[in-house]
PQR file of N, CA, C, O and H, with PARSE charges and radii, in Angstrom:
ATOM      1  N   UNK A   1       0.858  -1.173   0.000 -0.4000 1.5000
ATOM      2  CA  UNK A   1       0.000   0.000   0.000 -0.0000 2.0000
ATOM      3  C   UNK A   1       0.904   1.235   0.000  0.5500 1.7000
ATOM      4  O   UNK A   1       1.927   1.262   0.683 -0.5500 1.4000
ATOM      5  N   UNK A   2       0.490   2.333  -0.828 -0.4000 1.5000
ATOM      6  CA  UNK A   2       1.463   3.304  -1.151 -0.0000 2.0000
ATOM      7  C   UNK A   2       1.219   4.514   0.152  0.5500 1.7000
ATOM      8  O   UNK A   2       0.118   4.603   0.694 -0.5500 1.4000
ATOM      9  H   UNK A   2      -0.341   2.312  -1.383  0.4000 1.0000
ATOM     10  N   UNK A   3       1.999   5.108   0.420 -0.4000 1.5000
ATOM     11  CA  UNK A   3       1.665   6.177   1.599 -0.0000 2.0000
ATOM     12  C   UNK A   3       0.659   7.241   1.467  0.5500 1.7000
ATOM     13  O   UNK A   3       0.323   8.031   2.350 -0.5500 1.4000
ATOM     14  H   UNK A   3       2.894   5.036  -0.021  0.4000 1.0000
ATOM     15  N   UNK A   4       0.165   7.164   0.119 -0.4000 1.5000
ATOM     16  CA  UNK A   4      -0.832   7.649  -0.231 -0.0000 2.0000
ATOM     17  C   UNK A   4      -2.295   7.471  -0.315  0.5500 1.7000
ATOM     18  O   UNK A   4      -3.280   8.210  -0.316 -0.5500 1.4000
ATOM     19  H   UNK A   4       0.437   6.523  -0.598  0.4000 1.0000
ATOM     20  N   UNK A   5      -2.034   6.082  -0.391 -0.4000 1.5000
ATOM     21  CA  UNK A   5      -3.092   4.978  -0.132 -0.0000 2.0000
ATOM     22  C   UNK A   5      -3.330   4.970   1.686  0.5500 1.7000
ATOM     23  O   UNK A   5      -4.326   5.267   2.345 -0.5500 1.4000
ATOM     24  H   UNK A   5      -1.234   5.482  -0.391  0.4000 1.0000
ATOM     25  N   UNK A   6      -2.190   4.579   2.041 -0.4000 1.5000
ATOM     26  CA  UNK A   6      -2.211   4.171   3.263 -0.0000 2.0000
ATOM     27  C   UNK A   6      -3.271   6.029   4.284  0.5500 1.7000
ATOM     28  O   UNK A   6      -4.345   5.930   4.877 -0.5500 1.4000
ATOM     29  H   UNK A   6      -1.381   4.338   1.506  0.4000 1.0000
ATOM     30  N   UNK A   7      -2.538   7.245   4.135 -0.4000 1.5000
ATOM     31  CA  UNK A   7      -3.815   8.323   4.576 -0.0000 2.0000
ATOM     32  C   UNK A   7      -5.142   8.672   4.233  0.5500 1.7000
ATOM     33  O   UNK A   7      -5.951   9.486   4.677 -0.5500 1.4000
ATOM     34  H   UNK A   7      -1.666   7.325   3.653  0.4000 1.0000
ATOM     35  N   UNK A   8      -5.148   7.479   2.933 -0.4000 1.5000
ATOM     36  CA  UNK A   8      -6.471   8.230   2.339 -0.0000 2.0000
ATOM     37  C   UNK A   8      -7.169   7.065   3.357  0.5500 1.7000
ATOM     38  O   UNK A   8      -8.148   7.455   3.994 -0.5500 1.4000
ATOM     39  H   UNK A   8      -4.490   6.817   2.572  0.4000 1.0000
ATOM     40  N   UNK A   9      -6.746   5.706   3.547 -0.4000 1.5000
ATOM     41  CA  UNK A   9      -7.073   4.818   4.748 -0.0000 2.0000
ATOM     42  C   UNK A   9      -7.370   5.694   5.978  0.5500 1.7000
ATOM     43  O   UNK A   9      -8.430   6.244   6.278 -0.5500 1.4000
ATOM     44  H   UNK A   9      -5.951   5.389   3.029  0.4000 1.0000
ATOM     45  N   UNK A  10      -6.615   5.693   6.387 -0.4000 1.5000
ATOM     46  CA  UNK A  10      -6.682   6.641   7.275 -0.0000 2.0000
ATOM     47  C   UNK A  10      -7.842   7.555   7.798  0.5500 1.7000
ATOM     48  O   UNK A  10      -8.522   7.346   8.803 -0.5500 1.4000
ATOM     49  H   UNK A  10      -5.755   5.246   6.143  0.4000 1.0000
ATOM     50  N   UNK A  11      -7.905   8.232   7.239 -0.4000 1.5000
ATOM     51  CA  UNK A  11      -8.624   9.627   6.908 -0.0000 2.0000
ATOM     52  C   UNK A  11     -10.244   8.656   7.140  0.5500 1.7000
ATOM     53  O   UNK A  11     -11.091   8.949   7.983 -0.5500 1.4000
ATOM     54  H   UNK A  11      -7.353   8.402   6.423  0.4000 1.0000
ATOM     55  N   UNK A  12     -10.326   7.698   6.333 -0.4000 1.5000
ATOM     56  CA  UNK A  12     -11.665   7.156   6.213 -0.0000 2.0000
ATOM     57  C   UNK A  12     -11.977   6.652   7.636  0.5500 1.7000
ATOM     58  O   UNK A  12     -13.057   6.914   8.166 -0.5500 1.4000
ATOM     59  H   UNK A  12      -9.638   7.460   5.647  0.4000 1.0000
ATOM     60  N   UNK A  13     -10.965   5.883   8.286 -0.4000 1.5000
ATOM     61  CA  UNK A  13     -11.261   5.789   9.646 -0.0000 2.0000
ATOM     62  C   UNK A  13     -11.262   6.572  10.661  0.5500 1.7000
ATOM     63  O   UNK A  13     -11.501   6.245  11.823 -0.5500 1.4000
ATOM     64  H   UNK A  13     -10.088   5.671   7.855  0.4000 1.0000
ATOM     65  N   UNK A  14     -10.932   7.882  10.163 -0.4000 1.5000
ATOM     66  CA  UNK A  14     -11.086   8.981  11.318 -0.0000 2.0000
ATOM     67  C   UNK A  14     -12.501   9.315  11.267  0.5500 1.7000
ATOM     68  O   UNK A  14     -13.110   9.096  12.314 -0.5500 1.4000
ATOM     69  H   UNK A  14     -10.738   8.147   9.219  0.4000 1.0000
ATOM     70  N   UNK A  15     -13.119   9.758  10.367 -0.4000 1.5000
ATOM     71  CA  UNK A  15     -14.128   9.715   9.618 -0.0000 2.0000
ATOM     72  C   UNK A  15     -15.347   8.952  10.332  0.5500 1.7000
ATOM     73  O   UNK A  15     -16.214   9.540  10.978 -0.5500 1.4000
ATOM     74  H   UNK A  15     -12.624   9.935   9.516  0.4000 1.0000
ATOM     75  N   UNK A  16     -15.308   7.881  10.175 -0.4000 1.5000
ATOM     76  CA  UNK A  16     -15.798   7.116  11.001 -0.0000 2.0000
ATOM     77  C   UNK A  16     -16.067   7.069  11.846  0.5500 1.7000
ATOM     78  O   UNK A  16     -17.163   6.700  12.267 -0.5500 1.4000
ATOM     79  H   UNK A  16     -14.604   7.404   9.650  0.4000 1.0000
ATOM     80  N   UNK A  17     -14.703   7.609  12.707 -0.4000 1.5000
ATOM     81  CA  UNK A  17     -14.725   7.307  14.096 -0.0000 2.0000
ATOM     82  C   UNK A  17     -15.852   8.925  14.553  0.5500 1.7000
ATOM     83  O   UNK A  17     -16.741   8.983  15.402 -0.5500 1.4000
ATOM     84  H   UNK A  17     -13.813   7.908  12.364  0.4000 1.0000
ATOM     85  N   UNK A  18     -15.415   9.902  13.730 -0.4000 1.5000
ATOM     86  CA  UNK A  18     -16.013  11.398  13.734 -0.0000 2.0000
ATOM     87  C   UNK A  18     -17.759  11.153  14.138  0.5500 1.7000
ATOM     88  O   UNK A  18     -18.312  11.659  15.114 -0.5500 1.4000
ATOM     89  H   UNK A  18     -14.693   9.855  13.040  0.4000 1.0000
ATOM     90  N   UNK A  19     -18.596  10.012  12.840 -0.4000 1.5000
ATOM     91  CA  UNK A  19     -19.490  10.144  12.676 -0.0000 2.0000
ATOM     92  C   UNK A  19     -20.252   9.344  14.076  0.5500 1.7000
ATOM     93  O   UNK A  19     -21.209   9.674  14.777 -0.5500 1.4000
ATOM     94  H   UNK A  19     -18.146   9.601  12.047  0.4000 1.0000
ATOM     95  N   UNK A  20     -19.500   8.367  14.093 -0.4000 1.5000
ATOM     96  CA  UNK A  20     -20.162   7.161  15.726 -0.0000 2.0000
ATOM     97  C   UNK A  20     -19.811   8.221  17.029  0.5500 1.7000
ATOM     98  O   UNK A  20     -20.441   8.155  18.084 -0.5500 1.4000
ATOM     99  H   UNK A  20     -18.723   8.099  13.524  0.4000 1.0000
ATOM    100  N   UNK A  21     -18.830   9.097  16.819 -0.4000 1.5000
ATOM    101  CA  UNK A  21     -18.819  10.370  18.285 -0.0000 2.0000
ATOM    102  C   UNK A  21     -19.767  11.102  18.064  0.5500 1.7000
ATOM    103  O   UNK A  21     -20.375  11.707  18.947 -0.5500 1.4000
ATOM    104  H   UNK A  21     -18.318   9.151  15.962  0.4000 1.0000
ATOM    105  N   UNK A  22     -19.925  11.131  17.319 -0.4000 1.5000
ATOM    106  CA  UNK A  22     -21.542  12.502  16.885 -0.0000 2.0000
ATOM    107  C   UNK A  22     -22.622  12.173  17.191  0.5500 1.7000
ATOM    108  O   UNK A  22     -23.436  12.742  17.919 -0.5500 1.4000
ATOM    109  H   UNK A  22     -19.431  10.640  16.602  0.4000 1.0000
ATOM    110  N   UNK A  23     -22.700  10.929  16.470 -0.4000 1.5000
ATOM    111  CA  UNK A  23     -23.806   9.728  16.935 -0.0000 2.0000
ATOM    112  C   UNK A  23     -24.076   9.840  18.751  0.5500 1.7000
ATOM    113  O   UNK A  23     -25.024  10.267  19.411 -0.5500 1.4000
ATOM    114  H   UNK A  23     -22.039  10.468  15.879  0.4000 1.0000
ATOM    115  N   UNK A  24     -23.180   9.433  19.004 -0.4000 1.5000
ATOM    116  CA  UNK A  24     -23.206   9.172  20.595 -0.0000 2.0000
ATOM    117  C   UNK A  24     -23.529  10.441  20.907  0.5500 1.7000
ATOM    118  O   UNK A  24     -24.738  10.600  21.073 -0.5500 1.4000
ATOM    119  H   UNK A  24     -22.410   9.086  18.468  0.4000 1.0000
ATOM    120  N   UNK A  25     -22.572  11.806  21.101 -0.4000 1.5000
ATOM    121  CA  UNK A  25     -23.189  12.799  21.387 -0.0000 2.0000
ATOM    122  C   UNK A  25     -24.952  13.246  21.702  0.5500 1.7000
ATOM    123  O   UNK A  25     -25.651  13.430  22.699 -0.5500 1.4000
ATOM    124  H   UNK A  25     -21.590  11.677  20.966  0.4000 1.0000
ATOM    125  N   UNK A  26     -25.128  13.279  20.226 -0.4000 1.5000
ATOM    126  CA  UNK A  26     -26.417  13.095  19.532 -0.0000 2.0000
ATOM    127  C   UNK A  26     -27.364  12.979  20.382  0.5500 1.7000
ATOM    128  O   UNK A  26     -28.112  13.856  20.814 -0.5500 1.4000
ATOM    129  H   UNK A  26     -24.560  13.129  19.416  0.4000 1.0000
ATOM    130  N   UNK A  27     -27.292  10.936  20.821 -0.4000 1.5000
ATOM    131  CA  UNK A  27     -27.995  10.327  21.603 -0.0000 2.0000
ATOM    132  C   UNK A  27     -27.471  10.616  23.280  0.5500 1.7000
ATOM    133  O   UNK A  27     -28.110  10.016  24.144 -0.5500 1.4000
ATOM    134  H   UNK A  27     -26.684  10.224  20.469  0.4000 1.0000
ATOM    135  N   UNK A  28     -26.480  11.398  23.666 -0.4000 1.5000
ATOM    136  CA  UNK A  28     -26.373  11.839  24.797 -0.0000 2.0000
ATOM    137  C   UNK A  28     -26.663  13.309  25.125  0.5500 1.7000
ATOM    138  O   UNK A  28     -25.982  14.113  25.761 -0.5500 1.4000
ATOM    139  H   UNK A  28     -25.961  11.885  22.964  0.4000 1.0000
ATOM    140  N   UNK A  29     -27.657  13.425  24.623 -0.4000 1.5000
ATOM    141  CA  UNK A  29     -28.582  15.526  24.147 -0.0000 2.0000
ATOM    142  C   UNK A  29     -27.461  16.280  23.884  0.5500 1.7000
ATOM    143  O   UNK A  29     -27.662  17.490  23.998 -0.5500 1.4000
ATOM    144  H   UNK A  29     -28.210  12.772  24.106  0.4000 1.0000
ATOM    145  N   UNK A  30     -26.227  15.923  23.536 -0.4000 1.5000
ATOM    146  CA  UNK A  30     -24.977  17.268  23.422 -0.0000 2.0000
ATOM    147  C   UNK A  30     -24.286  17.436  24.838  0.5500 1.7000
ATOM    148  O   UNK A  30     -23.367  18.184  25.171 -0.5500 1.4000
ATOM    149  H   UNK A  30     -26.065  14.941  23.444  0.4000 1.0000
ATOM    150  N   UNK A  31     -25.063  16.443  25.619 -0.4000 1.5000
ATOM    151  CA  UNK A  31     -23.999  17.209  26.876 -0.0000 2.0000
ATOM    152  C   UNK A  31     -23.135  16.434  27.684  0.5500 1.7000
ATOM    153  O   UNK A  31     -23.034  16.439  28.911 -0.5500 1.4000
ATOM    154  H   UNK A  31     -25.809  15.835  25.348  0.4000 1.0000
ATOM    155  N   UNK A  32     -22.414  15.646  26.687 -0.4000 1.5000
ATOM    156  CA  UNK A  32     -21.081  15.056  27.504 -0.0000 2.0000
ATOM    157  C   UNK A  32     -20.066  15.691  27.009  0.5500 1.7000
ATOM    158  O   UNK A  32     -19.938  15.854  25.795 -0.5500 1.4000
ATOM    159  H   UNK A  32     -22.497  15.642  25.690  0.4000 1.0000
ATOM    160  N   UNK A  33     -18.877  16.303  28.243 -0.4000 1.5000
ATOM    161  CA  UNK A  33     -17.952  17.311  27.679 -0.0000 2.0000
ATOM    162  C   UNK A  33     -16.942  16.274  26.746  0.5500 1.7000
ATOM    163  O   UNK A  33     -16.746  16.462  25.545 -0.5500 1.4000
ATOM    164  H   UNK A  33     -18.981  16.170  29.229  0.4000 1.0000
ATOM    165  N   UNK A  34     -16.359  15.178  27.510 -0.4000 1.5000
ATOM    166  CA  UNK A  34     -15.657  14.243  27.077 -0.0000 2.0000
ATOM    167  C   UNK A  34     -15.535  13.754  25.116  0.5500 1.7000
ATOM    168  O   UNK A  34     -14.673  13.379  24.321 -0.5500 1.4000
ATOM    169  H   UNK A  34     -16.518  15.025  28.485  0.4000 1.0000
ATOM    170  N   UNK A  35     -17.229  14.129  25.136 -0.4000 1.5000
ATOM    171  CA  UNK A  35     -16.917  13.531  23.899 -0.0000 2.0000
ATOM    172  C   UNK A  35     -16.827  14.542  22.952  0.5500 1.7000
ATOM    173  O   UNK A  35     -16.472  14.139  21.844 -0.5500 1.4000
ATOM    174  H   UNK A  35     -17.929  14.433  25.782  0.4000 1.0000
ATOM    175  N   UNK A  36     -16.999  15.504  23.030 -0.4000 1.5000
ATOM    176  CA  UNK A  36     -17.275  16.832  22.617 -0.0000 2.0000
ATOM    177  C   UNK A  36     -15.846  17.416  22.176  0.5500 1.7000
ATOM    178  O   UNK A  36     -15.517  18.044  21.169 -0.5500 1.4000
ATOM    179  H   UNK A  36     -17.288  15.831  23.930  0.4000 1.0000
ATOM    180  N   UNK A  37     -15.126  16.989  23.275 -0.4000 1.5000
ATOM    181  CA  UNK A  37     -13.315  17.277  22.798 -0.0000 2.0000
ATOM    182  C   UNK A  37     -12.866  15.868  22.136  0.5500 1.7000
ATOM    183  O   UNK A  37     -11.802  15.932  21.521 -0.5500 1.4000
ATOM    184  H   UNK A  37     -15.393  16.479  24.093  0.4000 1.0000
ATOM    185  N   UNK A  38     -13.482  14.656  22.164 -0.4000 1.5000
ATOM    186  CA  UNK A  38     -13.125  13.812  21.457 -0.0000 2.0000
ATOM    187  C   UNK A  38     -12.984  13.895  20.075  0.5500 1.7000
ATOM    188  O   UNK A  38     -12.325  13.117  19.384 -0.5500 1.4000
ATOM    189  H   UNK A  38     -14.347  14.604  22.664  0.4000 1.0000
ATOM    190  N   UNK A  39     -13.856  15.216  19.549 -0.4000 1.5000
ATOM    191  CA  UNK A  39     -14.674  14.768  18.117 -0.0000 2.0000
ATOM    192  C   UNK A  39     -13.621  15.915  17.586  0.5500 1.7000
ATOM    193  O   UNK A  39     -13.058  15.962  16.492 -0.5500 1.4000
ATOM    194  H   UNK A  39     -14.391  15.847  20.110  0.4000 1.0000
ATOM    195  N   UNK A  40     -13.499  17.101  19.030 -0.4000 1.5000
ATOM    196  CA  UNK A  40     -12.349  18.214  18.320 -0.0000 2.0000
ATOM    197  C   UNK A  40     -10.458  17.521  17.943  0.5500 1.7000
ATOM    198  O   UNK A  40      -9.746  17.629  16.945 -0.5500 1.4000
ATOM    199  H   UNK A  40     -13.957  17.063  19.919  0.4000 1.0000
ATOM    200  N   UNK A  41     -10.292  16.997  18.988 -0.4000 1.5000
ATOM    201  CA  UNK A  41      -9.227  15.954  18.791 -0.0000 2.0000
ATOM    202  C   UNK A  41      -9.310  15.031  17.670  0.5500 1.7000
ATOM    203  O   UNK A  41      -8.184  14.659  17.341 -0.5500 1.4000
ATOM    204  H   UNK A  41     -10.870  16.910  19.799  0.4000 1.0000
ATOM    205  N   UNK A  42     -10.340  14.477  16.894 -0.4000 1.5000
ATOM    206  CA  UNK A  42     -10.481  13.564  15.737 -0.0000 2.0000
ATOM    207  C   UNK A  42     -10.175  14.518  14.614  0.5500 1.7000
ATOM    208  O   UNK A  42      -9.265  14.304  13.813 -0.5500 1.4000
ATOM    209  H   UNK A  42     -11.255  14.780  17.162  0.4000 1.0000
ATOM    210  N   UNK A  43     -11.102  15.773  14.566 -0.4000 1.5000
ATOM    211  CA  UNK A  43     -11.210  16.585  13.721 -0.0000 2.0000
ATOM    212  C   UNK A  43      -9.929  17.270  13.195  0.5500 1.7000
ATOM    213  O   UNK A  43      -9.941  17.595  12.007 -0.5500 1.4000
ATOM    214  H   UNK A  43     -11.841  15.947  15.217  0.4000 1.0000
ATOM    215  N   UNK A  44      -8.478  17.612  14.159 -0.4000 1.5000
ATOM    216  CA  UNK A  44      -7.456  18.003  14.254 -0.0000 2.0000
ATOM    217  C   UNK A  44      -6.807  16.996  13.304  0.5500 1.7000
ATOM    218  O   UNK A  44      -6.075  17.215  12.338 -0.5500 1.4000
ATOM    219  H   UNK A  44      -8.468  17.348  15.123  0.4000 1.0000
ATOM    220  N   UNK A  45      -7.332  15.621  13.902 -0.4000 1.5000
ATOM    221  CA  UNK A  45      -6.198  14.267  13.589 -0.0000 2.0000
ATOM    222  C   UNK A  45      -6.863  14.796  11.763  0.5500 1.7000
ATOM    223  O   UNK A  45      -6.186  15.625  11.154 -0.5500 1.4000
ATOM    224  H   UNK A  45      -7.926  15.443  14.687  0.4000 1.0000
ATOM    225  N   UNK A  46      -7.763  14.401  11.297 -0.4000 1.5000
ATOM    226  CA  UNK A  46      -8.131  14.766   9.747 -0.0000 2.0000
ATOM    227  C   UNK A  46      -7.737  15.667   9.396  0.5500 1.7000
ATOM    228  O   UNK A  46      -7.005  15.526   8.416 -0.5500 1.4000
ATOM    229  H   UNK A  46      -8.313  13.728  11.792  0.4000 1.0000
ATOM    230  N   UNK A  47      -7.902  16.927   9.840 -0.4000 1.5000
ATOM    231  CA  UNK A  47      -7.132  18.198   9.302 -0.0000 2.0000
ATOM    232  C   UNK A  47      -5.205  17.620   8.821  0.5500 1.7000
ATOM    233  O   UNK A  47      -4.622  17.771   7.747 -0.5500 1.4000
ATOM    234  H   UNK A  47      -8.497  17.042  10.636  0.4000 1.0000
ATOM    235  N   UNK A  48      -4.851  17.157   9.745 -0.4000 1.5000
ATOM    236  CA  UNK A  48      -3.070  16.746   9.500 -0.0000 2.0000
ATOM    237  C   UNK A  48      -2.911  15.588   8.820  0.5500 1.7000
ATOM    238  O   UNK A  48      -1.777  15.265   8.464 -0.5500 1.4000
ATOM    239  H   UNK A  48      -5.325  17.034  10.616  0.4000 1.0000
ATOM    240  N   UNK A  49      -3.858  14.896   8.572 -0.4000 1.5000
ATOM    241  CA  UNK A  49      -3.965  13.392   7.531 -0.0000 2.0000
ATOM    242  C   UNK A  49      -4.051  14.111   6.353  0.5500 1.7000
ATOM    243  O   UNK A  49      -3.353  13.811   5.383 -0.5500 1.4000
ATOM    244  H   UNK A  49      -4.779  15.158   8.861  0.4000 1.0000
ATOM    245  N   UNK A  50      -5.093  15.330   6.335 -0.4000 1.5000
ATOM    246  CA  UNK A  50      -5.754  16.087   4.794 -0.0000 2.0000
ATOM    247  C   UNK A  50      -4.447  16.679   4.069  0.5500 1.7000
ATOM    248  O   UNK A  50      -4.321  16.646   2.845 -0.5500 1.4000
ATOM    249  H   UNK A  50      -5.660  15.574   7.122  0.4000 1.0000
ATOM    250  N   UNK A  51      -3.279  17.338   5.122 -0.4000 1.5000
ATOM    251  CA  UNK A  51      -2.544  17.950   5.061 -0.0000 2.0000
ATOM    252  C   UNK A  51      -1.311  17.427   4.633  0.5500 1.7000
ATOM    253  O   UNK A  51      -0.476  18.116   4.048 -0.5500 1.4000
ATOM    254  H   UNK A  51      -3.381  17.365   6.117  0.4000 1.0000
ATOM    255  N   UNK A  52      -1.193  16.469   4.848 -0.4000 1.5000
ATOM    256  CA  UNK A  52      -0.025  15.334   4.560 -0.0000 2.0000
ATOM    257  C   UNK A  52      -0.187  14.918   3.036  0.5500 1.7000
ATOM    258  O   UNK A  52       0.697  14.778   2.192 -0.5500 1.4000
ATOM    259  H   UNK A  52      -1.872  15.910   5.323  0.4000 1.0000
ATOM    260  N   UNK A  53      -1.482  14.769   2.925 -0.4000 1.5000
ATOM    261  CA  UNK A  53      -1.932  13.726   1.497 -0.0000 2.0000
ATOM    262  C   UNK A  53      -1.517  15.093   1.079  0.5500 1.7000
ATOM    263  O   UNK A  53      -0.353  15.117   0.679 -0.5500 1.4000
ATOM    264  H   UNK A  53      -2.201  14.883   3.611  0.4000 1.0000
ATOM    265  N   UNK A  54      -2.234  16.422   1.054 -0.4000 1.5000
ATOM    266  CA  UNK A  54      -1.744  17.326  -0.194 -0.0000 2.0000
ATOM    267  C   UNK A  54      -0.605  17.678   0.065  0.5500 1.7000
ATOM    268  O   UNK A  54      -0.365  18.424  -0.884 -0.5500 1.4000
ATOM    269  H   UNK A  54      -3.180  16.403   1.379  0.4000 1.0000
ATOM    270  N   UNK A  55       0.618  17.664   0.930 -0.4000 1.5000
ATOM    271  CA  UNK A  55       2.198  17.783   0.757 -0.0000 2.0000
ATOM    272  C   UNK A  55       2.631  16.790   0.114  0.5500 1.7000
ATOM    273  O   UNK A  55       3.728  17.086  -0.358 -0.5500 1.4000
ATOM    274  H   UNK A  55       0.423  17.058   1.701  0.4000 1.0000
ATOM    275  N   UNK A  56       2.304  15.669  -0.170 -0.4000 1.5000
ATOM    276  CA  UNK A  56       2.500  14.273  -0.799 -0.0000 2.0000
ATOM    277  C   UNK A  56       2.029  14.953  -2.522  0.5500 1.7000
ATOM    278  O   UNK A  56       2.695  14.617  -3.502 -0.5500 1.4000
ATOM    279  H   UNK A  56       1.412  15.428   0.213  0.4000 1.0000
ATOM    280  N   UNK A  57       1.089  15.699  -2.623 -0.4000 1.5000
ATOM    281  CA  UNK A  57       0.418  16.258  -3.734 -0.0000 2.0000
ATOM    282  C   UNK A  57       1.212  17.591  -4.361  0.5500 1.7000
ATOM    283  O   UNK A  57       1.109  18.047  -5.500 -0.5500 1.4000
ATOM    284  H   UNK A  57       0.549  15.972  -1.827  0.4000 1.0000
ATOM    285  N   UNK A  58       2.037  18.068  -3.251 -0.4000 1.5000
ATOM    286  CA  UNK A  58       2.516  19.100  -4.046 -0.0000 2.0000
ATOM    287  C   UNK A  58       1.747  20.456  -3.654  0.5500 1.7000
ATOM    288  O   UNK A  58       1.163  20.491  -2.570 -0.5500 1.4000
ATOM    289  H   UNK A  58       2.120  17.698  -2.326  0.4000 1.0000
ATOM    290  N   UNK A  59       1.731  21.485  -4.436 -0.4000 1.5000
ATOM    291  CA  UNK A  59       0.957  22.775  -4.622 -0.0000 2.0000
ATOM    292  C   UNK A  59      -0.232  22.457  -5.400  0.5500 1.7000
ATOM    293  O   UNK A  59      -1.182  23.240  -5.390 -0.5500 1.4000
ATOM    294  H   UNK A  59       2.204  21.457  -5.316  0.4000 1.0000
ATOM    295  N   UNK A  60      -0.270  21.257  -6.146 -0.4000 1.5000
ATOM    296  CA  UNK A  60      -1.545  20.896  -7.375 -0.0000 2.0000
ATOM    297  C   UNK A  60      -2.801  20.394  -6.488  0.5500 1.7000
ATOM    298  O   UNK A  60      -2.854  19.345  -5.846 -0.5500 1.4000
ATOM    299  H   UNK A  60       0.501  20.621  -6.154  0.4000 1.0000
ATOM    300  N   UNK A  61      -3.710  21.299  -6.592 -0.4000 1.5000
ATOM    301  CA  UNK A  61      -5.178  21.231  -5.623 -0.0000 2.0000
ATOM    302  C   UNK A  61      -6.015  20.872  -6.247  0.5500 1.7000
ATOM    303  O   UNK A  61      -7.163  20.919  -5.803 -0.5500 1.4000
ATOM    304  H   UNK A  61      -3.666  22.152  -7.114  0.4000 1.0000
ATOM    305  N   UNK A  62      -5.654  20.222  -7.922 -0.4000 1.5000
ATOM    306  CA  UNK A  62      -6.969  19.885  -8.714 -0.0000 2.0000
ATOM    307  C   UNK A  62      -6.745  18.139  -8.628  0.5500 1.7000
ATOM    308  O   UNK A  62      -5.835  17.345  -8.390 -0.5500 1.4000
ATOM    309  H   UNK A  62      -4.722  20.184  -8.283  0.4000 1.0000
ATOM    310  N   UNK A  63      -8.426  18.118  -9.039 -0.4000 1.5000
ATOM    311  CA  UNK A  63      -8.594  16.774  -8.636 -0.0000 2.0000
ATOM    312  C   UNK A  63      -9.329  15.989  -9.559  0.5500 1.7000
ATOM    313  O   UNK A  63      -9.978  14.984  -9.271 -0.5500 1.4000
ATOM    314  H   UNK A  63      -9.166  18.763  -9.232  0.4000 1.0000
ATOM    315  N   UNK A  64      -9.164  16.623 -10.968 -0.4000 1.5000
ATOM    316  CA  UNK A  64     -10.080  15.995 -12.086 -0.0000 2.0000
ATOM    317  C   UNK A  64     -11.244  16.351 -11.932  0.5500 1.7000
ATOM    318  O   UNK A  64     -11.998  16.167 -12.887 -0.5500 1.4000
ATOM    319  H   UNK A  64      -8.637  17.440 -11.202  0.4000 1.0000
ATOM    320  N   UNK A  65     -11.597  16.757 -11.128 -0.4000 1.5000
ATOM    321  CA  UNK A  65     -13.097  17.586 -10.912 -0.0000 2.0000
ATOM    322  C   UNK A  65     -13.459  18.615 -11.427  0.5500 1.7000
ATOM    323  O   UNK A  65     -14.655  18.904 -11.479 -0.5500 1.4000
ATOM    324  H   UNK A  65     -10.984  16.906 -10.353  0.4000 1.0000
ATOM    325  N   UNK A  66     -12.406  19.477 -11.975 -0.4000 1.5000
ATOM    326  CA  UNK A  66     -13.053  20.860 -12.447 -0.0000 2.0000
ATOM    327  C   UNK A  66     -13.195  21.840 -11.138  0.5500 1.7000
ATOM    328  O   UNK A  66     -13.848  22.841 -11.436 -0.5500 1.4000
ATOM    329  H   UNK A  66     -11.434  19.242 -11.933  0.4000 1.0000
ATOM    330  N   UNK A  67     -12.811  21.830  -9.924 -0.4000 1.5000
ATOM    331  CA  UNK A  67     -12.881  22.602  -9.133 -0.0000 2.0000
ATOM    332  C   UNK A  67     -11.415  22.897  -8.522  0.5500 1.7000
ATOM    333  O   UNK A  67     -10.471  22.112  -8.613 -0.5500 1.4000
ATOM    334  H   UNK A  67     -12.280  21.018  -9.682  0.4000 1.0000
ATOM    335  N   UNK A  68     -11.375  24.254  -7.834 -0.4000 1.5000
ATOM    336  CA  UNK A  68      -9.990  24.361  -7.542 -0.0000 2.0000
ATOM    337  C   UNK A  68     -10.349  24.045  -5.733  0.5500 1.7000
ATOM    338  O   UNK A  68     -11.259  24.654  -5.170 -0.5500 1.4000
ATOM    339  H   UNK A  68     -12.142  24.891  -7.760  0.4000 1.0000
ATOM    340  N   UNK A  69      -9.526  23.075  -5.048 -0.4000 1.5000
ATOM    341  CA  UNK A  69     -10.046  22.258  -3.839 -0.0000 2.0000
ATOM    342  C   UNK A  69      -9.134  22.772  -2.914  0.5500 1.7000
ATOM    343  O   UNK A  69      -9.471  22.337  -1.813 -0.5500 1.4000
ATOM    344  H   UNK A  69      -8.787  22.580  -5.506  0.4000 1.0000
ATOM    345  N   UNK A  70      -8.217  23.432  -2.820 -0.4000 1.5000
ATOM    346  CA  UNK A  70      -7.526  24.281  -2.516 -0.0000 2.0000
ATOM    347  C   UNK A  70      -8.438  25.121  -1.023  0.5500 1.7000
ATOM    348  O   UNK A  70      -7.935  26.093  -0.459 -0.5500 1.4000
ATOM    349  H   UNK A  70      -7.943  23.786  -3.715  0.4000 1.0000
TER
END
């Protein structure tokens, strides 16, 4: 698996993990502090996974999409 492969892995399991803390939240009315910094701590971890894949990418922010993702 290429290191490129291997964050975009990554990323999907943070992801994941983002949506089942929300979930829980959710079903706990919003008011557990614990998880609340859990989801900001996940959110950080994706931001520096996102950040890695595009230093791996270079300055080039296009993505065959037609949009500048940047």
């Amino acid at each position: 698996m290429s290191e490129h492969e291997e964050l975009m892995d990554n990323i999907l399991d943070v992801d994941f993990e983002i949506v089942e803390t929300v979930r829980t939240l959710q079903q706990e009315n919003w008011n557990t502090e614990a998880l609340k910094n859990q989801v900001i701590d996940l959110l950080k971890i994706h931001d520096e996974l996102v950040g890695k894949i595009r230093s791996l990418q270079g300055d080039d922010h296009s993505c065959d999409c037609g949009h500048d993702n940047s």
